[in-house]
Chimera marker file (.cmm) of the C-alpha trace (Angstrom):
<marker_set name="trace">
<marker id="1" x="16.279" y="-2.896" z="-16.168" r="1" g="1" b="0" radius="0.5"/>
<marker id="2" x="12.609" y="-4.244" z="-16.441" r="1" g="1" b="0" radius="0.5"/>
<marker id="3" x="9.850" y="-1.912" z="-17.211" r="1" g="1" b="0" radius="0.5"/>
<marker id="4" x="6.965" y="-1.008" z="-14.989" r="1" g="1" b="0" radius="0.5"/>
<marker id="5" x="3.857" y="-3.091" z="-15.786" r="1" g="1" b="0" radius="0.5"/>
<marker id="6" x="0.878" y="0.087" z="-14.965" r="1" g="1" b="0" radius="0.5"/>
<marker id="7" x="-1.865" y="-2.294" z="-15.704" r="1" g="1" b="0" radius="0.5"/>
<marker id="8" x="-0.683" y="-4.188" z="-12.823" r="1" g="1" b="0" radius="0.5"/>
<marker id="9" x="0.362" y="-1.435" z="-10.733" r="1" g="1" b="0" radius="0.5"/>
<marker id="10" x="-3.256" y="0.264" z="-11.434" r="1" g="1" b="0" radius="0.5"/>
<marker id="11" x="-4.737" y="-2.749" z="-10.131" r="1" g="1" b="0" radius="0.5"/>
<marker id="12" x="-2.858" y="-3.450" z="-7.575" r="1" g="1" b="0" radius="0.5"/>
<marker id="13" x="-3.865" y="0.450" z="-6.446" r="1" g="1" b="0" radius="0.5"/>
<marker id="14" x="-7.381" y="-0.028" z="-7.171" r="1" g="1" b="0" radius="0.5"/>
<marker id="15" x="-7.134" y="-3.499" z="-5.464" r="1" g="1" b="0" radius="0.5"/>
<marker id="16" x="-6.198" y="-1.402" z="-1.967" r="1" g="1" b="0" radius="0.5"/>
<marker id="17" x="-8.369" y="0.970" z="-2.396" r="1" g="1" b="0" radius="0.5"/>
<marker id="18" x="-11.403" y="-1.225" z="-2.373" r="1" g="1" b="0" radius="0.5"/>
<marker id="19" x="-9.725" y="-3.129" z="0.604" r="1" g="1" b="0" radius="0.5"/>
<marker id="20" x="-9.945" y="0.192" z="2.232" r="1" g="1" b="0" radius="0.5"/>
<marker id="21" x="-12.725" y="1.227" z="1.462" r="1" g="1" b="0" radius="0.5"/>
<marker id="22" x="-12.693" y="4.448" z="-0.634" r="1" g="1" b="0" radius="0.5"/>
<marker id="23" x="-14.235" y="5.350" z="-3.991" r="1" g="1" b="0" radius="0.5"/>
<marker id="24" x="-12.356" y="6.803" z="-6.111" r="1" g="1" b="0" radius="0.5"/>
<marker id="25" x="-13.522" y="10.384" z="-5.537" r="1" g="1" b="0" radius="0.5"/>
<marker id="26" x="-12.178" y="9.922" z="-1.850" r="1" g="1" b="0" radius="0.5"/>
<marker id="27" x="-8.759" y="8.406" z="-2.547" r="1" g="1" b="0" radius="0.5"/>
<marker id="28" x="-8.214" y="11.073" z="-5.530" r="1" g="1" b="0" radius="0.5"/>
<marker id="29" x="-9.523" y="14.086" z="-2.850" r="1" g="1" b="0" radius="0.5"/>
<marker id="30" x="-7.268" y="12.437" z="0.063" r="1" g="1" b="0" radius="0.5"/>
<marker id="31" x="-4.116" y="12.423" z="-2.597" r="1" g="1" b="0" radius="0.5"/>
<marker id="32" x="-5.047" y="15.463" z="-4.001" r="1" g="1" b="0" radius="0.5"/>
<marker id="33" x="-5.190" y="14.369" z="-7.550" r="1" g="1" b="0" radius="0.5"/>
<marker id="34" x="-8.311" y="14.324" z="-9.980" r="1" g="1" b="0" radius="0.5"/>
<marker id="35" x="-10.583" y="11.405" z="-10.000" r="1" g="1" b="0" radius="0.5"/>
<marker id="36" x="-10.087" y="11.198" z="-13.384" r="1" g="1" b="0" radius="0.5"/>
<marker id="37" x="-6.556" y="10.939" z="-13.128" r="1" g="1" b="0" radius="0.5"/>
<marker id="38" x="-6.799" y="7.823" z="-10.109" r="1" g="1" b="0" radius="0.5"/>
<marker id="39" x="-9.549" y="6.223" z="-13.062" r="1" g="1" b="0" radius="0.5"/>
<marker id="40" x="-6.430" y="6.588" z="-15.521" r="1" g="1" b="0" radius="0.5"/>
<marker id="41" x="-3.665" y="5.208" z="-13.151" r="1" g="1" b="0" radius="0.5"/>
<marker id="42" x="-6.049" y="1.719" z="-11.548" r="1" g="1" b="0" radius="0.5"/>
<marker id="43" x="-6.735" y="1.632" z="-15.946" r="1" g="1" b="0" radius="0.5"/>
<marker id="44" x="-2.781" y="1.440" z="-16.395" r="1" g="1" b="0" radius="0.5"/>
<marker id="45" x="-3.331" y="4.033" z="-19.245" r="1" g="1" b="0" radius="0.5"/>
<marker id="46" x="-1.305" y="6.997" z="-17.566" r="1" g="1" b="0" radius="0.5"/>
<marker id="47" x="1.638" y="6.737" z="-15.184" r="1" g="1" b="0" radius="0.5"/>
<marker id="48" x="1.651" y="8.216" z="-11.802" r="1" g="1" b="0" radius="0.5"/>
<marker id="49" x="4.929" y="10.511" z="-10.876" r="1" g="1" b="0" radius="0.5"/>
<marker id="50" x="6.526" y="9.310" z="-7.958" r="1" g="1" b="0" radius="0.5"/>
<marker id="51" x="5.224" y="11.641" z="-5.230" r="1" g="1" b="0" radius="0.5"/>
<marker id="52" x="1.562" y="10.938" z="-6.343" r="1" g="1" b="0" radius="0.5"/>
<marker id="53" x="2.435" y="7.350" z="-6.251" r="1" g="1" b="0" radius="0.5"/>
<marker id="54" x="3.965" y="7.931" z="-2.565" r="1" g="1" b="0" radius="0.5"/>
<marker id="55" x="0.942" y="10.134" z="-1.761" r="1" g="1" b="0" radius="0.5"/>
<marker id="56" x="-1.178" y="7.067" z="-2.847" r="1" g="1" b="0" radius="0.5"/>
<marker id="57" x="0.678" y="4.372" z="-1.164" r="1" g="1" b="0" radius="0.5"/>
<marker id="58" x="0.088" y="6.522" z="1.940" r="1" g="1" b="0" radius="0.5"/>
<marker id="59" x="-3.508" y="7.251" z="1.735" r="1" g="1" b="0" radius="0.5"/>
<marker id="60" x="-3.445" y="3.159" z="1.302" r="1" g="1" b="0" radius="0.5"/>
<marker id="61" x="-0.997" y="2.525" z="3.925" r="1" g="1" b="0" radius="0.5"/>
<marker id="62" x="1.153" y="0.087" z="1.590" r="1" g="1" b="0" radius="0.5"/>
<marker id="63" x="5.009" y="1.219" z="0.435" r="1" g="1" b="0" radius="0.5"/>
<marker id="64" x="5.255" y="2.006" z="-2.977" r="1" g="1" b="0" radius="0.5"/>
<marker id="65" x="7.009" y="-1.338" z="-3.619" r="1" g="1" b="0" radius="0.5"/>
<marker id="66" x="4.125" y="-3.550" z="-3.353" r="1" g="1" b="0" radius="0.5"/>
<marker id="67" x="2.824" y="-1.118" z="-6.302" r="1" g="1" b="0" radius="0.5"/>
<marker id="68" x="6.087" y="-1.863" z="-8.617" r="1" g="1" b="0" radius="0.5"/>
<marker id="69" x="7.251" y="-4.948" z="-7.616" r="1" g="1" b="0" radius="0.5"/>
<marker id="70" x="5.367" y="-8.240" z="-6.726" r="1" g="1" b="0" radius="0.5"/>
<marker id="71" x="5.898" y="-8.015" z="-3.199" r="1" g="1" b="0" radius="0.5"/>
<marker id="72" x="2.387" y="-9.096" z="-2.475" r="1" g="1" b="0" radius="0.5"/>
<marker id="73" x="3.174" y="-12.496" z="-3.719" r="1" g="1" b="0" radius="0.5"/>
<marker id="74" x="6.485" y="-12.613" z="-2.187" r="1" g="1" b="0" radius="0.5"/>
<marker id="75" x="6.576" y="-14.716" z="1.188" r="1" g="1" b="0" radius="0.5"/>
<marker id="76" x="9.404" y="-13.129" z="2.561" r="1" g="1" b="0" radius="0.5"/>
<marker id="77" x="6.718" y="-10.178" z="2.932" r="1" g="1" b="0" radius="0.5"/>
<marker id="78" x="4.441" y="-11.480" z="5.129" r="1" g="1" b="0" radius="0.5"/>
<marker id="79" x="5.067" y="-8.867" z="7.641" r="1" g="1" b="0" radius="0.5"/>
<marker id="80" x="4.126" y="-6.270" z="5.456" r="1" g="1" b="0" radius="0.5"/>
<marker id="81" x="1.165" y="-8.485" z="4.412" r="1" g="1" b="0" radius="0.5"/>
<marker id="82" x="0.215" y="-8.651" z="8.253" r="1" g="1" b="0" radius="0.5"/>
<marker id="83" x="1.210" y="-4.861" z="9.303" r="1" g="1" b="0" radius="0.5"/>
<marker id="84" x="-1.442" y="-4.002" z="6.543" r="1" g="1" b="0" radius="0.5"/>
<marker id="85" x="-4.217" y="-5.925" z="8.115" r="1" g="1" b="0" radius="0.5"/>
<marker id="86" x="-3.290" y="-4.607" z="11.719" r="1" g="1" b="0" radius="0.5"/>
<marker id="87" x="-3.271" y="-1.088" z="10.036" r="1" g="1" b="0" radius="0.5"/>
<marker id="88" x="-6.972" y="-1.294" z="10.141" r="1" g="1" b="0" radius="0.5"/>
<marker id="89" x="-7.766" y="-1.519" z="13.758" r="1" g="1" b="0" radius="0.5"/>
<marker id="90" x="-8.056" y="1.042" z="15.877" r="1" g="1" b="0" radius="0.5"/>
<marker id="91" x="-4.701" y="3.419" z="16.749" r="1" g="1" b="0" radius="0.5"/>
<marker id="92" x="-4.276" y="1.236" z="19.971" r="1" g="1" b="0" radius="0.5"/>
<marker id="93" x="-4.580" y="-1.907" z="18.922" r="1" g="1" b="0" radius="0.5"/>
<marker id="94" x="-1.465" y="-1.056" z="15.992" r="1" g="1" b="0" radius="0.5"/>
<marker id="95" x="0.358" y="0.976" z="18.153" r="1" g="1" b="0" radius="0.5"/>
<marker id="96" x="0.605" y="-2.759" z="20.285" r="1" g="1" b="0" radius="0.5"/>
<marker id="97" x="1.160" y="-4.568" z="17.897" r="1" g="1" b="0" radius="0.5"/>
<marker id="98" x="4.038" y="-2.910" z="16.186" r="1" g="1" b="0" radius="0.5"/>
<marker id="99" x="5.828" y="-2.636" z="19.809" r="1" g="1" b="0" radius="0.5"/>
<marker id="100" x="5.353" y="-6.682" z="20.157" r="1" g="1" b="0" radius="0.5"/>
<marker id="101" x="7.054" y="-6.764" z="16.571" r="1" g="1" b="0" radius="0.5"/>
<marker id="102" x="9.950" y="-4.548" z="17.706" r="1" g="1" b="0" radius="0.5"/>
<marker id="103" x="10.787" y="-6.419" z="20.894" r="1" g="1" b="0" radius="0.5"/>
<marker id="104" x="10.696" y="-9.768" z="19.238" r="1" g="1" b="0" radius="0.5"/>
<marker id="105" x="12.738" y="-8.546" z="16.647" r="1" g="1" b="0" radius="0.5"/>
<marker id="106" x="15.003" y="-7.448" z="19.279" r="1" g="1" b="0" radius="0.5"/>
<marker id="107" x="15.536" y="-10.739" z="21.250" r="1" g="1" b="0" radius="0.5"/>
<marker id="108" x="15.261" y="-12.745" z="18.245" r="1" g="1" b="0" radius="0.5"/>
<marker id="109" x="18.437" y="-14.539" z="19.209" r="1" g="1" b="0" radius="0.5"/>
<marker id="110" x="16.872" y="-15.530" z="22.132" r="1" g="1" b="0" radius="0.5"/>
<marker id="111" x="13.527" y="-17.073" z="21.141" r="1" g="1" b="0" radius="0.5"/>
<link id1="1" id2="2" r="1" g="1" b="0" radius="0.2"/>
<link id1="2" id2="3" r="1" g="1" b="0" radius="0.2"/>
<link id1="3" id2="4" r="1" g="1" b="0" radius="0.2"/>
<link id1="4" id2="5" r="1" g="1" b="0" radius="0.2"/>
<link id1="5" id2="6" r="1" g="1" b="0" radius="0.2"/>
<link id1="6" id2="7" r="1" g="1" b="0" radius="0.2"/>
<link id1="7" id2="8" r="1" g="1" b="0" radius="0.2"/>
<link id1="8" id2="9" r="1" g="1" b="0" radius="0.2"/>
<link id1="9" id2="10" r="1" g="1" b="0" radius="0.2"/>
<link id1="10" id2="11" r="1" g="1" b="0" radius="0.2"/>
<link id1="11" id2="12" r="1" g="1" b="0" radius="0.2"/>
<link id1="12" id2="13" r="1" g="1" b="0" radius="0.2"/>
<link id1="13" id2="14" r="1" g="1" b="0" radius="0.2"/>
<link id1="14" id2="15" r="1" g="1" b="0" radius="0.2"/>
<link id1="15" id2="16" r="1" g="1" b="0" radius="0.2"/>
<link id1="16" id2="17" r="1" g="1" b="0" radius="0.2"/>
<link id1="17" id2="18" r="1" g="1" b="0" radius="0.2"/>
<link id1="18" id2="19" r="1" g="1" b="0" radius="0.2"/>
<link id1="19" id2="20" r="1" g="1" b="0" radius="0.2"/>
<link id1="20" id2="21" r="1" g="1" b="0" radius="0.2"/>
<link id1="21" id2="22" r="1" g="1" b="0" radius="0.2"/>
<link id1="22" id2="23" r="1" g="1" b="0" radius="0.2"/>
<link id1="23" id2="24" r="1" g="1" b="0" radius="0.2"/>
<link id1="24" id2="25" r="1" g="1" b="0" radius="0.2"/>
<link id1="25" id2="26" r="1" g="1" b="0" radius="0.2"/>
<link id1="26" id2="27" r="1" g="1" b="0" radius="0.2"/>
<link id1="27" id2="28" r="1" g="1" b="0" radius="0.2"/>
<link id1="28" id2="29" r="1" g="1" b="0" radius="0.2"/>
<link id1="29" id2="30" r="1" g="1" b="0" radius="0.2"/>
<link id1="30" id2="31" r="1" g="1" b="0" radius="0.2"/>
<link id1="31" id2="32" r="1" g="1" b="0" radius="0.2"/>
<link id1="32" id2="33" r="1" g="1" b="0" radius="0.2"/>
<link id1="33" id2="34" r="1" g="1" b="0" radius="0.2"/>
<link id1="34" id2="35" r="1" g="1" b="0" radius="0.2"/>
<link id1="35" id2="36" r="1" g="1" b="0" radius="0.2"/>
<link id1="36" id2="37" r="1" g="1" b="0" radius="0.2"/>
<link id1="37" id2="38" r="1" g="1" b="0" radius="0.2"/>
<link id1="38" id2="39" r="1" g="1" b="0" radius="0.2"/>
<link id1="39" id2="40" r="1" g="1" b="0" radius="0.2"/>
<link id1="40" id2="41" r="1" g="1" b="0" radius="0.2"/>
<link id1="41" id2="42" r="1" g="1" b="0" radius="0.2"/>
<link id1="42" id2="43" r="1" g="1" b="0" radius="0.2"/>
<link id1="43" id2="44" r="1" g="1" b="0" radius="0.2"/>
<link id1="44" id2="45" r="1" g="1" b="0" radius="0.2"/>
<link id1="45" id2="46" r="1" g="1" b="0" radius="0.2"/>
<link id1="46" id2="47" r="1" g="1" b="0" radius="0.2"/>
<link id1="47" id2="48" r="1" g="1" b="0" radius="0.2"/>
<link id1="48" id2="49" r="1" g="1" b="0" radius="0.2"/>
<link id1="49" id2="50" r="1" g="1" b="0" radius="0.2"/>
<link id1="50" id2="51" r="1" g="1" b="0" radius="0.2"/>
<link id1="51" id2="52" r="1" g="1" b="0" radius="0.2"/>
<link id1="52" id2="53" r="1" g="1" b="0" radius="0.2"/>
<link id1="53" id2="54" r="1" g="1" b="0" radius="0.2"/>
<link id1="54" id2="55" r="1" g="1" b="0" radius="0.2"/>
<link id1="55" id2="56" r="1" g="1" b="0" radius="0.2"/>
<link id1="56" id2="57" r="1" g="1" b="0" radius="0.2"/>
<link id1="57" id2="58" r="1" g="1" b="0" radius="0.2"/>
<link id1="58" id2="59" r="1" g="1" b="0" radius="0.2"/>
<link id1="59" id2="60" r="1" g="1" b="0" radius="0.2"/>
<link id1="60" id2="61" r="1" g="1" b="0" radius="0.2"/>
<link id1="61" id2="62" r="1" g="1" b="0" radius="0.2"/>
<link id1="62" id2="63" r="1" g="1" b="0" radius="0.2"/>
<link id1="63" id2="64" r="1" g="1" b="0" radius="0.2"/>
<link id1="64" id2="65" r="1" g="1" b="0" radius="0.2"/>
<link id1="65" id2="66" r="1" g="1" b="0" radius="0.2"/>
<link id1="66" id2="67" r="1" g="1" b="0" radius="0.2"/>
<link id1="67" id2="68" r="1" g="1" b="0" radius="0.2"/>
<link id1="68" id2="69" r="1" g="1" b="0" radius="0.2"/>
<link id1="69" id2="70" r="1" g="1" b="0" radius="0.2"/>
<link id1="70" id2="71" r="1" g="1" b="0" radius="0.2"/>
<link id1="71" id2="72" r="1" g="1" b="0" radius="0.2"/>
<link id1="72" id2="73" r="1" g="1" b="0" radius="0.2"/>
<link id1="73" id2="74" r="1" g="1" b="0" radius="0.2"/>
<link id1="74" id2="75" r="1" g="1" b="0" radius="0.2"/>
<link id1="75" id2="76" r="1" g="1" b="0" radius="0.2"/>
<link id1="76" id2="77" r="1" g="1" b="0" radius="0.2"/>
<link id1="77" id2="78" r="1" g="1" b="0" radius="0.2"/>
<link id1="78" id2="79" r="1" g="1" b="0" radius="0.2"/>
<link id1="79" id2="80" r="1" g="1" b="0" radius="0.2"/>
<link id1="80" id2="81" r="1" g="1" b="0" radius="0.2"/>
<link id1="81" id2="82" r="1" g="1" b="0" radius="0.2"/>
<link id1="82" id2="83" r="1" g="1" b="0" radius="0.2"/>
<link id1="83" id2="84" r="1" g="1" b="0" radius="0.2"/>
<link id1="84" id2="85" r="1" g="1" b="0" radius="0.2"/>
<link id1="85" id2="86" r="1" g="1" b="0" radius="0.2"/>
<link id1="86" id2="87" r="1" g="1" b="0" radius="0.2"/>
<link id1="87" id2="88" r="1" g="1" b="0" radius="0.2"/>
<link id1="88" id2="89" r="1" g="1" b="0" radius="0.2"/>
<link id1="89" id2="90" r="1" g="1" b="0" radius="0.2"/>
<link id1="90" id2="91" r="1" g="1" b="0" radius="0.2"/>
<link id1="91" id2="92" r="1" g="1" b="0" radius="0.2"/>
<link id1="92" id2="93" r="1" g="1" b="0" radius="0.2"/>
<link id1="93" id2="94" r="1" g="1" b="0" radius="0.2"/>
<link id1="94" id2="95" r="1" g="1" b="0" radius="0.2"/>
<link id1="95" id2="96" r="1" g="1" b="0" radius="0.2"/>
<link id1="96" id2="97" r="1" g="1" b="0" radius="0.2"/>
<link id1="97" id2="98" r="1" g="1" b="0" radius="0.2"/>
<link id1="98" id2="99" r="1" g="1" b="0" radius="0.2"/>
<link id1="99" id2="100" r="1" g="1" b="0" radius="0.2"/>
<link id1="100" id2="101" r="1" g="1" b="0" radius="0.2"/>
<link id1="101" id2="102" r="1" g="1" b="0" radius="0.2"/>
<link id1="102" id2="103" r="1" g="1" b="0" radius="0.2"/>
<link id1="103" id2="104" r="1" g="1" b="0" radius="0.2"/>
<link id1="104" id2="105" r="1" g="1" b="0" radius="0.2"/>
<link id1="105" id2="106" r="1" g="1" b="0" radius="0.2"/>
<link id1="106" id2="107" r="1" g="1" b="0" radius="0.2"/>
<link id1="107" id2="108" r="1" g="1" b="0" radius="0.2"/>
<link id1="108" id2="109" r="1" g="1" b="0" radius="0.2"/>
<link id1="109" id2="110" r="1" g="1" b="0" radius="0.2"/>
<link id1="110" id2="111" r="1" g="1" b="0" radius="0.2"/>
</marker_set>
């Protein structure tokens, strides 16, 4: 089993939270975890448990695998890549598009 890289994981994390546009007071109030603490985690110099992780992924709307694994460079995530961009936009505007995701998924045969 391969070890967790936390340097990369920290980045990646501090990576999304930029793209989101929190400081790191906000994201650490939001997940309810010091600031200190987030500094540690985006540094790779502590390890977050799993439910601060999840908390974090949340606050970031990302799963916790693009976190551990490389899934950001992996193609075959593209959706993810694009559901995170659409996550932006107002509640509407997702709302549509994830609908239009699940009824071409759903008549995928036929297209």
């Amino acid at each position: 089993m391969n070890n967790i890289d936390y340097r990369s994981l920290g980045e990646k994390v501090r990576h999304k939270r930029r793209e989101a546009g929190y400081t790191q007071e906000k994201l650490a109030e939001i997940c309810d975890i010091s600031t200190g603490f987030l500094g540690h985690i985006e540094s790779g110099t502590r390890a977050p448990s799993l439910e601060t992780l999840y908390s974090i992924a949340c606050a970031l709307h990302s799963g916790i695998d693009y976190f551990i694994f490389d899934s950001a460079e992996d193609p075959d995530n593209l959706i993810e890549q694009i559901a995170s961009s659409v996550r932006s936009k107002d509640p509407r505007s997702y709302a549509r598009f994830c609908n239009t995701v699940r009824i071409l998924a759903e008549h995928i045969d036929e297209i």
